[in-house]
Structures are given as structure tokens and as C-alpha cells.
C-alpha positions in Angstrom: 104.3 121.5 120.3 105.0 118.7 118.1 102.0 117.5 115.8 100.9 114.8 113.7 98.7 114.5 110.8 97.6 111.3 109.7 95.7 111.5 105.9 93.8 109.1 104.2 91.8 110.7 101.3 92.7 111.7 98.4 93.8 114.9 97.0 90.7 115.6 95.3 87.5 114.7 95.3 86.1 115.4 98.9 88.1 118.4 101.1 89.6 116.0 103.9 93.0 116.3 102.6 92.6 120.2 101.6 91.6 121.6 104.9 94.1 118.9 106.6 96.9 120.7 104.5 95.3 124.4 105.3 95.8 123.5 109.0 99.1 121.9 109.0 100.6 124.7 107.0 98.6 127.5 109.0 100.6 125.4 112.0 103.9 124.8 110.8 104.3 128.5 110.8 103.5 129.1 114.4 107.4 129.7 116.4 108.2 126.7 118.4 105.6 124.1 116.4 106.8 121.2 114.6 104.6 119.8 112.1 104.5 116.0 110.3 102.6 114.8 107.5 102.2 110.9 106.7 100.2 110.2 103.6 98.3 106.5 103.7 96.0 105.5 101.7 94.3 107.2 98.8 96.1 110.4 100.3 99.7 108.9 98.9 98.4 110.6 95.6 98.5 114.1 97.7 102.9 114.0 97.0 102.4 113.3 93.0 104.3 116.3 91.5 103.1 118.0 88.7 99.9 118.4 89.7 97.7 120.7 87.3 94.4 121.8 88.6 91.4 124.1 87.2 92.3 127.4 87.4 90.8 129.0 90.6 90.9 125.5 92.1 93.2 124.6 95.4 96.6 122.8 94.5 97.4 120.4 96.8 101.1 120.0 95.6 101.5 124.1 96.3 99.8 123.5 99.7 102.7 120.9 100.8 105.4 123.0 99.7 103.9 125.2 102.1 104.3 122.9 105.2 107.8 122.1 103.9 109.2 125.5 103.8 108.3 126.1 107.4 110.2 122.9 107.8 107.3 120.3 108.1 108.1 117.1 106.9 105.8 114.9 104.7 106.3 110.9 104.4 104.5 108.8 102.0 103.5 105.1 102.7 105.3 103.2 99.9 103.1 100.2 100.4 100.1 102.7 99.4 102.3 104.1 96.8 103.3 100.7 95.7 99.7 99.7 95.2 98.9 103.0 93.9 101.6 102.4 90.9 103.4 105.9 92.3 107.3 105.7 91.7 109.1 107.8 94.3 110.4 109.6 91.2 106.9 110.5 90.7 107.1 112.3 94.5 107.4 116.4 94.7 111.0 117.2 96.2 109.5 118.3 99.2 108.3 114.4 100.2 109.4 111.3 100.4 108.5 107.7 100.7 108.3 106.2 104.1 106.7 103.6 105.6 105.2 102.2 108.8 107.6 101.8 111.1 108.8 105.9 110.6 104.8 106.6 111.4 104.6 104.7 115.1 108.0 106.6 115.2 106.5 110.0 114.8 103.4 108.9 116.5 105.5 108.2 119.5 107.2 111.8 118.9 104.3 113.6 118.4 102.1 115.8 120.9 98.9 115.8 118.7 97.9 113.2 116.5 95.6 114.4 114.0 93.7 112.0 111.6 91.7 112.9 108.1 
């Protein structure tokens, strides 16, 4: 099964992006699933490496390291990231920028399109 999630919140601040991440990496370690990640939005700022969190506190950069080692792939919008003032040097290794034409391509590849 080949699935989609679509995020729009940020990384902190509500648990939209969190529990998006605990599902997507809970998935992309299921045998035969393929799992996607496209960042829009206040969710671009999900990929900033670096990231340094209370201790105790979920890390989001952690939990998409997690998706990528059970080869999930996570794209950021680089308009978003544009407007955001987020240089792709800024990005953890484990994402990259993308844009809108590679999302209506994986929308089109995917089984399940999942939306936070």
C-alpha cells in the first residue's frame, strides 16, 4: 500500500504534525507499505535540522528520521520554505525541497492520501 501524508501545521505548537509523524513512521515500517511525507505550509518548519526541544518533549526532526530510515521520503514545498526564509541548507539530510508538481505526482502514486 502506497500512502500519502499531506501536513500543514507546524512542528510545534498544536499535535497535528506530531501524531501525523507517529503514524507515518508506525507505517513506513509495516513490509510492503510505502510511505510519503509533503510538508506545506507552516509544516515546512517540521524539516529545519537542529531542532532542540525541552527535555522530555517529542522531537519532530528525530520523528522524520524515523520515516526515512524505513525508506519514507519527505518533500518540503520550497515556495512555503521560500516564504518561511528556510534555506534548503537549513533542511535535515533526510528531506528535501520539492514543490507542487512532485505532490500531484505522489498524489497520483499514492493509495491513501492523508491530510493534517
Amino acid at each position: 500500500m502506497k500512502t500519502l501524508f499531506i501536513l500543514n501545521d507546524p512542528p510545534y505548537g498544536t499535535e497535528r504534525s506530531y501524531n501525523a509523524f507517529r503514524l507515518a513512521g508506525a507505517l513506513s515500517k509495516r513490509e510492503g507499505e510505502e510511505v510519503k511525507v509533503f510538508l506545506i505550509g507552516d509544516a515546512a518548519s517540521c524539516a529545519k535540522k537542529n531542532q532542540i526541544v525541552p527535555q522530555g518533549f517529542y522531537n519532530i526532526e528525530l520523528m522524520i528520521k524515523t520515516v526515512s530510515r524505513h525508506k519514507g521520503v519527505v518533500g518540503v514545498c520550497g515556495t512555503c520554505m521560500d516564504a518561511r526564509g528556510i534555506a534548503e541548507s537549513e533542511l535535515m539530510e533526510s528531506t528535501k525541497r520539492s514543490t507542487l508538481d512532485e505532490l500531484t505526482d505522489w498524489t497520483v502514486w499514492a493509495d491513501k492520501v492523508i491530510t493534517s
